[in-house]
N, C-alpha and C positions, 0 to 999 in steps of 0.2 A: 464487437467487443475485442478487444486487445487478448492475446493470448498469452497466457501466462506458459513460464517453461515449463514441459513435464515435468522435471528430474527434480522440482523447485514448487512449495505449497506457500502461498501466496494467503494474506488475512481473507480475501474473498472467497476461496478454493473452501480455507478452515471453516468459515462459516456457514458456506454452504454444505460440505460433506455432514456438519453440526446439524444442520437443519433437516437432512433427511427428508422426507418427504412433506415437513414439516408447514411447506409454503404453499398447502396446496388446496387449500381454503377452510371449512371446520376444524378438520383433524388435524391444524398447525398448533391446535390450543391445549391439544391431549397430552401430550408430549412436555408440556413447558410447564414450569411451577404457575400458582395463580394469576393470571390477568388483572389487571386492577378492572373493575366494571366501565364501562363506556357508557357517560350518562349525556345525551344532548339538550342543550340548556335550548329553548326556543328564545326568538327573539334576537336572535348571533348570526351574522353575515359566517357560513360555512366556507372553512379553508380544507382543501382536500390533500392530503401527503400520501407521496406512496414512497414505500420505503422496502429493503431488502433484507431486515435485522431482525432473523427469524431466531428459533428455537429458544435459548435462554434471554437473545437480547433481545428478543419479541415483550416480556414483561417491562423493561428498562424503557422501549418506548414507549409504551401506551400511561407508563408513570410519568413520563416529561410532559408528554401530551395535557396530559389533567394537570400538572402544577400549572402550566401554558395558560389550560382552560379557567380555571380558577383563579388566575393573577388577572384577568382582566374582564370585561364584559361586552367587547366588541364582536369577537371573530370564536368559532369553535371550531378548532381542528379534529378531522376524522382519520384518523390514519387507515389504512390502507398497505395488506403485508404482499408484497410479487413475490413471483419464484426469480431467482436469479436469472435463469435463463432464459427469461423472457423479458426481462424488465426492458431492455430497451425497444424490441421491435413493440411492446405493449404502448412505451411512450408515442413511436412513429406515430404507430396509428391511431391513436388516438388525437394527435398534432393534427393528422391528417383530417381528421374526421371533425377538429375542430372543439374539440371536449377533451384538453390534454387537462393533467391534475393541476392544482396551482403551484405545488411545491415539492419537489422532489431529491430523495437523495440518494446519487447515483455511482456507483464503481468504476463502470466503465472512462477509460483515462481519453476521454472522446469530446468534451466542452469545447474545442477550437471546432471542431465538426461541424457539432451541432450551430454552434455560434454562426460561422458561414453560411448554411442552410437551413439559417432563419427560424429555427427549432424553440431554442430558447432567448430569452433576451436580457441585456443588460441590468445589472443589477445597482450601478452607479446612479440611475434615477432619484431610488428609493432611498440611499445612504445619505445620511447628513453627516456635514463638513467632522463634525465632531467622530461617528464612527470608523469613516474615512480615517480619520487619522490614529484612532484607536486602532485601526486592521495594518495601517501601515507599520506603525512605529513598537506597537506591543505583540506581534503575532510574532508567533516563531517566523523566521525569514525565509523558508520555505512553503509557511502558510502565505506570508504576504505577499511571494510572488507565485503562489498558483492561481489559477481561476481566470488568468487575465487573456484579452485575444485583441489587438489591434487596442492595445488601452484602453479597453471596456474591462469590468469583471462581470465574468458571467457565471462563475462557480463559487461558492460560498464554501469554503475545506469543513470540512466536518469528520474528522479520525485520518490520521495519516499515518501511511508505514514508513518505520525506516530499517535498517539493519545494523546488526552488531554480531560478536562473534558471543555466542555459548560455549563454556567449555566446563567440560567435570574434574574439577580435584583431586578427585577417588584412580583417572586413567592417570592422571600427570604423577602422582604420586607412586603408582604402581610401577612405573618403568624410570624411575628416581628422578622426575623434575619438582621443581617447587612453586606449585599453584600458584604462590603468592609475586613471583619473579614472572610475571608474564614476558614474552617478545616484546621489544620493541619496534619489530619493522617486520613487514611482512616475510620477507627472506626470512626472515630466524624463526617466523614463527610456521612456514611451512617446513623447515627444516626438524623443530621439534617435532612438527605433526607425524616426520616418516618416524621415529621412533614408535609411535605409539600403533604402527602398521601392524596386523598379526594377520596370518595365514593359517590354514589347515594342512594336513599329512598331501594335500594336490597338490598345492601351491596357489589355491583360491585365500583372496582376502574375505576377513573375516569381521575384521574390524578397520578405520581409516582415522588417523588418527587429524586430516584436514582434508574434504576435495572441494576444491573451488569449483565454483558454476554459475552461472548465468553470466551473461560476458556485462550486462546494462548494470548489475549490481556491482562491478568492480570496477567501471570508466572513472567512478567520480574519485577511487583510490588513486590515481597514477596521472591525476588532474586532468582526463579527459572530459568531454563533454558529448550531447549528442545534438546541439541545437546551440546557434550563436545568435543572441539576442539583436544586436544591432544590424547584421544580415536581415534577420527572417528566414535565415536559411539551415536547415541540420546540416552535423558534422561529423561523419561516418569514419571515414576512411582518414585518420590521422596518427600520428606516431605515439600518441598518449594511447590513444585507446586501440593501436594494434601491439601495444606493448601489456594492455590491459588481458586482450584473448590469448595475445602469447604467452603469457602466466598461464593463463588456464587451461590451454591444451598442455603447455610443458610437463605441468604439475600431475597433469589426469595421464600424460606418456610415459611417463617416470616410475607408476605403477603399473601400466601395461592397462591402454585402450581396451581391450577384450577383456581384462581382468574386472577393470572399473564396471562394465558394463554389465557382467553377470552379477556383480557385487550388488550396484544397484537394480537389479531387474528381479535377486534375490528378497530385497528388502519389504516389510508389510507397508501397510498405507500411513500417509503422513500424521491423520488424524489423532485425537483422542490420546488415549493410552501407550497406543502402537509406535509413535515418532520412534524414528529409530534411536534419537540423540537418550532418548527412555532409557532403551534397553541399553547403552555402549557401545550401537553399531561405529557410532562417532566420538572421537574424543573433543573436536570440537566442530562447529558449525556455523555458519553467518547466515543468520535468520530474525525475522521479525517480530516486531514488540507482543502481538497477540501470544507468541508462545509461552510467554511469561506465567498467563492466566491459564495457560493450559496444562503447564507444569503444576500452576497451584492447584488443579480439579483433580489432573489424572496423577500427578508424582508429586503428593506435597513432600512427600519423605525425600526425594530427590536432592543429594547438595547438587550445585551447580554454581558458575556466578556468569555475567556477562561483563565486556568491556568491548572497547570503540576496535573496529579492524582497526590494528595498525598499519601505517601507510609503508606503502615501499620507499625504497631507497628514494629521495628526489620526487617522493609523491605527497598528497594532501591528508592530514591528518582529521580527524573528523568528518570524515566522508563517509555517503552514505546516496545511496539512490532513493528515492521516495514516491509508491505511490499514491495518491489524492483520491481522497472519496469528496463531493461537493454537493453540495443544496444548490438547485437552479428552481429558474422560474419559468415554465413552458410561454411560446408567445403569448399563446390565446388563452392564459386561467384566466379564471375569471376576477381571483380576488388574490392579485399581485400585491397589493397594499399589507392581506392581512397575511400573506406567504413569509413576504417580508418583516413583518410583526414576531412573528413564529421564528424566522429563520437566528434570527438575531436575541431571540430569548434562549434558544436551545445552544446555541455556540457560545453565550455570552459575550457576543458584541454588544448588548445593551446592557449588561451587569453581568462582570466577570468572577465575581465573590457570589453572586447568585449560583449562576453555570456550574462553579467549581463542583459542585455537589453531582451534578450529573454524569460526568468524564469518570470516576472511578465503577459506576454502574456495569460500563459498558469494558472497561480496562484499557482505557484510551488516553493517550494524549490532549491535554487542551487545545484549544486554540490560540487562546492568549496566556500568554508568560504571568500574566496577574490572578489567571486559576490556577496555575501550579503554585503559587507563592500564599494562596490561605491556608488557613488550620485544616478543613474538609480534607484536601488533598492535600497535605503532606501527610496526615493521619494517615490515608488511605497508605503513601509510601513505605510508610515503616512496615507495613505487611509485604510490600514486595520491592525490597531495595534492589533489587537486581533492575528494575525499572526505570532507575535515575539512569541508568548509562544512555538510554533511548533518551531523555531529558536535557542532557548532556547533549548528543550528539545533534539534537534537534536545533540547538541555537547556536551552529556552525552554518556558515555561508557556504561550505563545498556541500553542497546537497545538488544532484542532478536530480529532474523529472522530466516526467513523457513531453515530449516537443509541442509546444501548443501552435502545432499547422491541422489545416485540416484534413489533411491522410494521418491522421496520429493512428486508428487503428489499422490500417497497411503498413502503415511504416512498424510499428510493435510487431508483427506477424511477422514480417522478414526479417526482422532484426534477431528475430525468437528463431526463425527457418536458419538462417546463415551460422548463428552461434551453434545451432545443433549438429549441422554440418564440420563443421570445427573440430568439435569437441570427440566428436566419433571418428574424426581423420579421415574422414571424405576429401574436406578442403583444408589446404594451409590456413593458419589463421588472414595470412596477407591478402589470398587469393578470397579468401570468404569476405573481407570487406570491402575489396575489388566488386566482385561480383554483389555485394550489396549496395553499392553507389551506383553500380550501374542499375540494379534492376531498380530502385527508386528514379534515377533521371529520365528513365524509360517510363515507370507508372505517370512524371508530373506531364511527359511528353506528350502523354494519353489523356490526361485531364484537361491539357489545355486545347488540345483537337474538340473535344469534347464542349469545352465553352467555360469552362468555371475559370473563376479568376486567381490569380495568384498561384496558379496549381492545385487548389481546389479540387 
């Protein structure tokens, strides 16, 4: 599994701290408002899903499931809840073992991997010309080109993150800016951010009024990239995205490394109620769409609003890093046909005016642009307009995602190791993408000793 940064709570991290012990087989269900009942109809070729969407969205699927079951009378889906932390080594072996589920939907940004070592299999079989062209042409364009490996798709997007900046009114206002005049360019608006700096009688910060972090969530600002299509080969070590970490240590130097560091090591945990951006540790932040819905659970009273980062000087506007959760199909299910039946009613590739209804359940983005565009969901919008800017930003072409090679999870690990390095002034930001080109040309050096193709 790809490691997410510390310092950085990711919709997988929230969901999982949500679920608590949650996933861990009866007593997932104690915890969660009513399950809808699970009734198996006999006479139905059985589809088996295993899925990760525990505690509140634990009820949201086992309701798709039964709409599923009841629209047709072929195939009966059994869902099936993992703990996150095991979902994948549960798929191996079970691959292994020959009895993988048919239909599953997975976090990990790992589909080129698995694609390679024959784990799961194309999906391009089972699609007709018409869906085909429904995924290309109407998905957001960062759903149309995830999933793919060698011109196969083998991930099916089902919710995808992306980022925007959060900021409170109530800080801006307090130190005389005017909430409604936002920055235009990032310079200006890390510049307002030092205003909104406050310290104690030590000279500890107290508040921040912007820290930048994670170096992959700001490449796609400053128009870098981490993988160039027409190669096949990632793109590390370039002037866009060393100008992307030089932002970000600059910014985190400027308050003082040691300062930043107890600031954050002060801080409670990202979840629930506790988000710091809750209480005002932060005046604003660049963070993902699930927080939206967690704002409306734990702070409805909260003002707040969201808007797109602004790009820097000479950088891409509507950028955003993105990462892909996906429905795959294991080699060996057994009933691919009815996985696919399933896969394509719950995303609405086969009726998108159907679908629409489902996407607000879970506080998710569509898939296709023709469920955000019915009466269902835009209803749902008007409860949280702070939501369109994710909507917005989603149908920009500057979107980065995880490289679909198959080292995707080592390459995410170093990528996550070298920016934290950075960031705490260990390494230059220069010498830190130095040193992560090389330790990557050094891992493919070992892969291909090793026999796999392509670096493999």
């Amino acid at each position: 599994m790809a490691i997410d940064p510390p310092t950085t709570l990711t919709r997988r991290k929230f969901l999982a701290r949500t679920a608590g012990a949650a996933a861990t087989g009866a007593a997932s269900l104690a915890g969660c408002r009513t399950v809808e009942r699970f009734v198996h109809r006999s006479g139905r070729k059985t589809v088996r899903l295993w899925h990760l969407l525990s505690a509140e969205w634990l009820e949201p699927v086992q309701r798709a499931v039964n709409r599923f079951n009841e629209s047709q009378g072929r195939y009966e889906v059994t869902p099936l809840l993992l703990p996150s932390g095991e979902s994948d080594s549960k798929l191996l072996i079970s691959a292994a073992g020959g009895d993988p589920p048919d239909v599953m939907l997975v976090w990990s940004q790992i589909t080129s991997a698995w694609a390679s070592a024959n784990i799961i299999q194309p999906l391009d079989p089972f699609m007709s010309a018409a869906e085909k062209q429904l995924l290309l042409t109407n998905a957001y364009p960062v759903v149309a080109r995830s999933g793919w490996d060698h011109g196969k798709l083998y991930g099916l997007t089902h919710g995808f993150d992306l980022f925007v900046i959060y900021y409170r009114p109530d800080i801006f206002r307090s130190v005389g800016l005017d909430p409604d005049r936002f920055p235009e360019t990032l310079e200006e608006m890390t510049a307002i951010g030092e205003k909104m700096n406050t310290f104690d009688s030590t000279g500890s910060l107290t508040r921040v009024g912007y820290l930048p972090q994670t170096f992959q969530y700001h490449v796609p600002l400053f128009g870098g990239k981490l993988y160039d299509a027409q190669s096949g080969k990632v793109t590390l070590n370039t002037p866009e995205n060393l100008r992307a970490l030089q932002y970000i240590v600059d910014a985190r130097s400027k308050l003082g490394l040691d300062k930043v560091l107890r600031f954050q090591s002060g801080l409670p945990t990202d979840s629930g109620a506790a988000w710091p951006f809750i209480s005002g540790s932060y005046g604003m932040t660049m963070d993902g769409e699930w927080r939206v819905e967690q704002l409306r659970r734990y702070a409805p009273q909260l003002e707040y609003r969201t808007i797109p980062v602004p790009p820097p000087r000479g950088g891409k506007s509507l950028a955003s890093f993105s990462m892909v959760n996906y429905l795959v199909i294991p080699k060996q299910a057994r009933e691919p046909e009815g996985a696919w039946t399933f896969m394509k009613f719950w995303t609405g590739l086969e009726n998108p005016e159907r679908a629409a209804e489902f996407f607000p359940w879970y506080g998710w983005m569509p898939v296709l642009q023709r469920s955000e565009n019915t009466k269902v969901y835009q209803n749902w919008l008007k409860t949280v307009p702070q939501y369109r800017t994710f909507l917005k930003v989603a149908k920009s072409d500057n979107i980065v995602t995880t490289p679909p090679v198959p080292y995707q999870t080592y390459l995410m690990d170093r990528i996550t190791y070298f920016d934290q390095l950075a960031m705490r002034g260990t390494l230059t930001p220069k010498q830190a993408l130095i040193n992560l080109e090389q330790d990557i040309e050094a891992e493919l050096v070992r892969r291909k000793g090793l026999g796999y193709v392509d670096g493999a």
